[in-house]
C-alpha positions as CSV (number, residue, x, y, z in Angstrom):
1,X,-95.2,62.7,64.2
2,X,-94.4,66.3,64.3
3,X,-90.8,66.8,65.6
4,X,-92.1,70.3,67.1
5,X,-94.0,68.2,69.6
6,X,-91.7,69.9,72.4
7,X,-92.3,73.3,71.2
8,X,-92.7,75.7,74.0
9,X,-95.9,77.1,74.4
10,X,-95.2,80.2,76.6
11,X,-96.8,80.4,79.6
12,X,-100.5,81.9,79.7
13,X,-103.1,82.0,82.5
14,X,-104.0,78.3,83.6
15,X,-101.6,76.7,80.9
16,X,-98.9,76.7,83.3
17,X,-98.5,72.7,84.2
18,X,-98.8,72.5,79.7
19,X,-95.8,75.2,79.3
20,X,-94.0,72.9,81.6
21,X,-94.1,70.1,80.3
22,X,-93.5,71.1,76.8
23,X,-90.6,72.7,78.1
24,X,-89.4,69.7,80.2
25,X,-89.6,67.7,76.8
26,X,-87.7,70.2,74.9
27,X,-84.5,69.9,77.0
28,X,-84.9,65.9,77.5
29,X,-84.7,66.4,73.5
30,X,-81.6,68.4,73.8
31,X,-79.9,66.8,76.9
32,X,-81.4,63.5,77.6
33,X,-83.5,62.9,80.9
34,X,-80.5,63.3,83.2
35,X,-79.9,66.9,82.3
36,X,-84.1,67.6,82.8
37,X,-83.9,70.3,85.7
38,X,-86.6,72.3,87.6
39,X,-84.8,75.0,87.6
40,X,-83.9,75.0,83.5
41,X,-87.8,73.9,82.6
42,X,-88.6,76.9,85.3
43,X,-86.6,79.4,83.4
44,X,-87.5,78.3,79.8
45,X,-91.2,79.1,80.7
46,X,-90.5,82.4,81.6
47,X,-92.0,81.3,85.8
48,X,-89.6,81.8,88.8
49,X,-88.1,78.1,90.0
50,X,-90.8,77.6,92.4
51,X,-93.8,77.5,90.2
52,X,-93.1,74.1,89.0
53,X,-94.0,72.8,92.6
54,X,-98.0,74.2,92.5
55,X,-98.2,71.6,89.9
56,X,-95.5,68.9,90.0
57,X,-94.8,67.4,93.9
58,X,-90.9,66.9,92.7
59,X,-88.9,66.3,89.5
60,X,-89.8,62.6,88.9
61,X,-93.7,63.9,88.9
62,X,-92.7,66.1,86.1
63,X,-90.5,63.7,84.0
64,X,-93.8,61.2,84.7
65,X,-95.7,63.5,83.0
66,X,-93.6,63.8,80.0
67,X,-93.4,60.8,80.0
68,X,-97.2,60.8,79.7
69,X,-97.4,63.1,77.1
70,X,-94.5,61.4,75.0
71,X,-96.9,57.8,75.1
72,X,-99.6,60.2,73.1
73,X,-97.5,61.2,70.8
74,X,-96.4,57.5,70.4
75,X,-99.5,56.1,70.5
76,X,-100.4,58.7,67.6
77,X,-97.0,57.7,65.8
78,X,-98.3,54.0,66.1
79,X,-101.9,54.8,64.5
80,X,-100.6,56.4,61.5
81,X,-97.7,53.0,60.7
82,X,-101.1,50.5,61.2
83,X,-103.0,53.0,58.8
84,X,-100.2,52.5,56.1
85,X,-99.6,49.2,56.8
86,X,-98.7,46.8,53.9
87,X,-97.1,43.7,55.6
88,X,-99.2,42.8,58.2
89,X,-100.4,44.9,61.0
90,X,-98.0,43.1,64.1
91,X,-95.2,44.1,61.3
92,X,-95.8,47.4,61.5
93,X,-96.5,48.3,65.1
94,X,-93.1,46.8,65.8
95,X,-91.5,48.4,63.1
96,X,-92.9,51.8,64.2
97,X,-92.2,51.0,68.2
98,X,-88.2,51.0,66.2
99,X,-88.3,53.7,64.2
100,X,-90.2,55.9,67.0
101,X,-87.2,55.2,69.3
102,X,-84.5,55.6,67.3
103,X,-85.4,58.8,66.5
104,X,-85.9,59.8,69.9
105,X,-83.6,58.0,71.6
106,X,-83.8,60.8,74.7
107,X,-87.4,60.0,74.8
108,X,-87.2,56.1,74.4
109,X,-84.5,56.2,77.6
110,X,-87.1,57.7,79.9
111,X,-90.2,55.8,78.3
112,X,-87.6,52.9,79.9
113,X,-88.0,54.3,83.2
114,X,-91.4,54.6,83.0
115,X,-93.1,51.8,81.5
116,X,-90.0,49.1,81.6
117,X,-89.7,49.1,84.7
118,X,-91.3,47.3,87.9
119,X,-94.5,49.6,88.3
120,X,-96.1,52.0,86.4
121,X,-96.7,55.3,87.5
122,X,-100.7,55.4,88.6
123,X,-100.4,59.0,85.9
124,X,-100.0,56.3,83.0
125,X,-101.8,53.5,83.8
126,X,-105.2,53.9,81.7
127,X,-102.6,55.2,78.7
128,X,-100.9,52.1,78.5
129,X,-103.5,49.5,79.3
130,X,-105.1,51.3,76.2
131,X,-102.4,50.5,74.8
132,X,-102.0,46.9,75.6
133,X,-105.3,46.9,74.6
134,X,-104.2,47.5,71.2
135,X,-101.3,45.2,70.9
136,X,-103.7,42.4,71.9
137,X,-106.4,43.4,69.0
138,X,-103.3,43.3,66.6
139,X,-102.3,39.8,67.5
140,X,-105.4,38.4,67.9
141,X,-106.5,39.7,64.4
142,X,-102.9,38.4,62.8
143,X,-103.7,35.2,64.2
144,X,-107.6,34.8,62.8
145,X,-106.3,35.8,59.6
146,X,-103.4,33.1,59.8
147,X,-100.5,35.6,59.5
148,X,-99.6,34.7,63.3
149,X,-99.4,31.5,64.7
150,X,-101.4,30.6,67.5
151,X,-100.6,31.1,70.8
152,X,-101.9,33.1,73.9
153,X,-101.9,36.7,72.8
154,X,-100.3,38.0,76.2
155,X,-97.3,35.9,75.5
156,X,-96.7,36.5,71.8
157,X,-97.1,40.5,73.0
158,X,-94.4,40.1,75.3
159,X,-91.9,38.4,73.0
160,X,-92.5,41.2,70.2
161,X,-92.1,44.0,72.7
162,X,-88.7,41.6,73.5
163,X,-87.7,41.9,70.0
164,X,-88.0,45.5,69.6
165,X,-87.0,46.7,72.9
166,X,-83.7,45.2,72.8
167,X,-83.6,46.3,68.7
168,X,-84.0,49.4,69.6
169,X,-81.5,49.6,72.3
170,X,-79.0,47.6,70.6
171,X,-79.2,50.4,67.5
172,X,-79.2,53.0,70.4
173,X,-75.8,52.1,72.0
174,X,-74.1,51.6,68.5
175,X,-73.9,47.8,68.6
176,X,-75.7,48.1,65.4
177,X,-75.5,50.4,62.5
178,X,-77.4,53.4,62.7
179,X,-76.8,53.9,59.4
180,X,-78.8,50.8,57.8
181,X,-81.1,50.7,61.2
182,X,-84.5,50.8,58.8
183,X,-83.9,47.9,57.0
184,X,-82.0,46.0,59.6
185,X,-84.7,45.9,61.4
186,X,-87.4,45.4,59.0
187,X,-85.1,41.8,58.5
188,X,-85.1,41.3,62.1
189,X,-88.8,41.2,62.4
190,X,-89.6,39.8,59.1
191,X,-87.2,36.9,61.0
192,X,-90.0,36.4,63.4
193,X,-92.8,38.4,62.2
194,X,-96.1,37.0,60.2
195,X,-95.8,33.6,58.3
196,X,-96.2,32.7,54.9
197,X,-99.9,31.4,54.0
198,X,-99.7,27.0,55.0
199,X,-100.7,26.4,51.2
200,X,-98.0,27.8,49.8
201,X,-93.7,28.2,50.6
202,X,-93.8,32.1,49.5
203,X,-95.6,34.7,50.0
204,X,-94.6,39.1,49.6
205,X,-96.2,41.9,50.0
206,X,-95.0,45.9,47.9
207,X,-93.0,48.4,49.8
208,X,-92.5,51.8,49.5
209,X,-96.0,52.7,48.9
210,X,-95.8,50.4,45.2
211,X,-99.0,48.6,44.2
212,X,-98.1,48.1,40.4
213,X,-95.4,46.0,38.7
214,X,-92.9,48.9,37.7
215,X,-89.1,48.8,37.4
216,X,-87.7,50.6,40.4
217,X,-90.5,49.0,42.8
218,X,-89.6,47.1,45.7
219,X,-91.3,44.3,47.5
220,X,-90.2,41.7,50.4
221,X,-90.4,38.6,50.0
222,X,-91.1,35.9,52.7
223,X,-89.8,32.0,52.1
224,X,-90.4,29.0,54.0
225,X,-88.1,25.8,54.3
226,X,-89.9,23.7,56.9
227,X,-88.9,25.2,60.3
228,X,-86.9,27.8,59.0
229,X,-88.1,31.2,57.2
230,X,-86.6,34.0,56.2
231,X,-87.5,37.2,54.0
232,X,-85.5,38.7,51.1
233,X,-85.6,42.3,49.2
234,X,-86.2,42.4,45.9
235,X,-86.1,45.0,43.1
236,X,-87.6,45.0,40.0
237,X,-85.8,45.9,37.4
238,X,-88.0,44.5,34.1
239,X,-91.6,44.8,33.9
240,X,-92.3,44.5,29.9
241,X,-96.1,43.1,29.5
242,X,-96.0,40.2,27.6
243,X,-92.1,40.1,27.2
244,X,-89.7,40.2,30.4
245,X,-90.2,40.5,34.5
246,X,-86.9,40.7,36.4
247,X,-86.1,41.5,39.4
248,X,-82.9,41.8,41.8
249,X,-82.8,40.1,45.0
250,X,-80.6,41.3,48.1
251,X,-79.5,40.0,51.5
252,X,-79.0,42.2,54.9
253,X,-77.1,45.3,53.9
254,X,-78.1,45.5,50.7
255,X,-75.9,42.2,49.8
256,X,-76.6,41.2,46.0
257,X,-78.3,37.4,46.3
258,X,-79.4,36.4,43.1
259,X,-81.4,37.7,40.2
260,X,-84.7,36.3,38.7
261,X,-86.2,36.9,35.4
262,X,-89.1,35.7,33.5
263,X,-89.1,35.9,29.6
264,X,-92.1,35.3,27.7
265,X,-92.0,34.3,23.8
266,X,-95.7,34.4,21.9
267,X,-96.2,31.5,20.2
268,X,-99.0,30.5,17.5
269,X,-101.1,29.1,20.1
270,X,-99.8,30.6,23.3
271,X,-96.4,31.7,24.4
272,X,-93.2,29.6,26.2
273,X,-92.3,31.5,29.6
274,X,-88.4,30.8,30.6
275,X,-87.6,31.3,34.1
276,X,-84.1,32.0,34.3
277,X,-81.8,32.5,38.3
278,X,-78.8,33.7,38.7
279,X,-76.9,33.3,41.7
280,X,-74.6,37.0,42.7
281,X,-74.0,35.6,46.8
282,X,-70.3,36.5,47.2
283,X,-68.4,33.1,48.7
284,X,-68.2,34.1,52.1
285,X,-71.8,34.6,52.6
286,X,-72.7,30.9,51.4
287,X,-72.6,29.6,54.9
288,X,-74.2,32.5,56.0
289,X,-77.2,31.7,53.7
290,X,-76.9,27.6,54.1
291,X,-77.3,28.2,57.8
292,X,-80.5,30.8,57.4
293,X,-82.6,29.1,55.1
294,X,-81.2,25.0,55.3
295,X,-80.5,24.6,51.5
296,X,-76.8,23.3,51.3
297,X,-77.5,23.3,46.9
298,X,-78.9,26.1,46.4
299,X,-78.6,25.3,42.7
300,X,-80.2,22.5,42.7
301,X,-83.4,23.7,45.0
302,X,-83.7,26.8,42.8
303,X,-83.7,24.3,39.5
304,X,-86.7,22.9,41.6
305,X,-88.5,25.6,42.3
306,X,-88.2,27.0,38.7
307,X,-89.9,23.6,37.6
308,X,-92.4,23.8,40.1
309,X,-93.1,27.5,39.2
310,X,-93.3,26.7,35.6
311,X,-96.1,23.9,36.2
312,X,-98.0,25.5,38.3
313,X,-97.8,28.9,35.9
314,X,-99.2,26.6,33.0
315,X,-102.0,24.5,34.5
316,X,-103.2,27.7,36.4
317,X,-102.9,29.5,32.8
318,X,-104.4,26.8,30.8
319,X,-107.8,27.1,33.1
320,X,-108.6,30.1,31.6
321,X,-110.2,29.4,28.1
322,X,-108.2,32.1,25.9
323,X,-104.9,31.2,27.2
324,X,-102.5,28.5,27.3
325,X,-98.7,28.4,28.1
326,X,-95.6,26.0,28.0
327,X,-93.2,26.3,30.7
328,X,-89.5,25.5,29.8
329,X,-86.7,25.4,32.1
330,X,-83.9,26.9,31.0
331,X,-79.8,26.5,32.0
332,X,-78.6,29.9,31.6
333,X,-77.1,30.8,35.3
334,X,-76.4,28.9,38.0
């Protein structure tokens, strides 16, 4: 949303209790909700330091309505991530509720105060049923469409609003980097967010606004070993029609993982795809990655899914009357 959001609007006839509330946000921009003073929101619009008090009974009343006026903007903020949504609707709203805090962190400490706490103010009480009214829908669409499991809706709201609140804070305080906050904590809820289809062990969706194949696109992709499932980045770096697809994969932090390419060879009555891996996990992360995903040989299970991949690529291929395929495995990397 618009970073002006605090903008003062100047005092005019009857705009008053607006002017101070826009200027109340300003400084809890600056200063953090500590430093939010009568006095200073008085004298920033332009109204002696009693003229707060025809509108607001105290300074919590005024912070409360901030407070109000941040959970629109928020709510607005939270819209526009389901609109662009590529991953799954639950995905998004968490990975806005993130993004949205960390970069307001002023605002997300007093949105604590406010709607974290043991009551909510009577001011924000429609706002944030609406709200929950939301989150609800969300889930209980993710879980008719299978990308949730099932589960009462309240519940599975609470444990995602878990996940992000303490996210967020953790980011917030510095226990985690700022720096790679995005995409630490699109990992973190990819951990616990939508699952892969129950007919299948993968499943991905494009980031980055891509929709095409195209070297430089990204796209995450979700994997499934029994209980466990984790999701992976991937870059594509080949994207030849007819020749080559490649791609890179990486771990948390940009960690390289392993790198996947398919090459395709026309033949006289078809063409031989070769699906080729090669493992780039440094050493020290290969306990790391045993411990995530439960495969102790990874060589081996990635020999087994490039078989599996291969068969499947060639009977789905040789349905189609004007095509057929073989599918080799090949030893190059390991």
């Amino acid at each position: 949303m618009d970073d002006k959001l605090g903008q003062r609007a100047g005092y005019h006839h009857g705009s008053l209790p607006a002017a101070l509330v826009a200027a109340a946000l300003d400084l809890l921009d600056e200063r953090g909700p500590d430093k939010v003073s009568v006095r200073e929101v008085a004298r920033r619009a332009g109204v002696s330091p009693g003229a707060p008090f025809r509108h607001f009974n105290d300074r919590q009343a005024l912070l409360t309505a901030v407070a109000d006026r941040i959970l629109a903007d928020f709510e607005e903020w939270q819209l526009a991530a389901l609109a662009d949504a590529q991953c799954g609707a639950m995905r998004a709203y968490g990975l806005g509720f993130v993004r949205y805090a960390i970069r307001h962190p002023h605002r997300f400490e007093l949105i604590k105060s406010r709607v974290f706490g043991a009551e909510h103010p009577d001011e924000l009480r429609s706002r944030l049923e609406r709200m929950e009214r939301t989150l609800s829908d969300i889930i209980v669409a993710g879980q008719q469409a299978g990308e949730l499991p099932e589960g009462d809706p309240h519940v599975m709201g609470l444990a995602g609003q878990a996940i992000v609140y303490g996210l967020s804070q953790m980011i917030i305080d510095g226990y985690l980097p700022r720096d790679h906050a995005d995409e630490l904590a699109e990992r973190v809820l990819d951990a616990f967010g939508p699952k892969p289809p129950s007919s299948s062990q993968i499943d991905a969706c494009w980031l980055d606004g891509a929709t095409v194949p195209a070297v430089g696109a990204r796209f995450r992709g979700y994997n499934r070993n029994g209980p466990r499932r984790w999701a992976t980045t991937c870059s594509i770096t080949d994207a030849e029609p007819g020749r080559r697809f490649g791609y890179e994969v990486t771990a948390p932090f940009n960690l390289p993982f392993s790198r996947w390419q398919y090459d395709i060879e026309p033949t006289a009555d078809g063409c031989v795809v070769t699906e080729t891996n090669w493992l780039r996990a440094p050493s020290w992360f290969i306990p790391f990655g045993i411990a995530i995903t439960g495969v102790a040989n990874r060589t081996g299970a990635n020999d087994a899914t490039i078989a599996t991949t291969l068969r499947r690529l060639k009977a789905y291929l040789e349905k189609r009357p004007s095509l057929r395929t073989e599918g080799r495995l090949t030893d190059a990397g390991s």
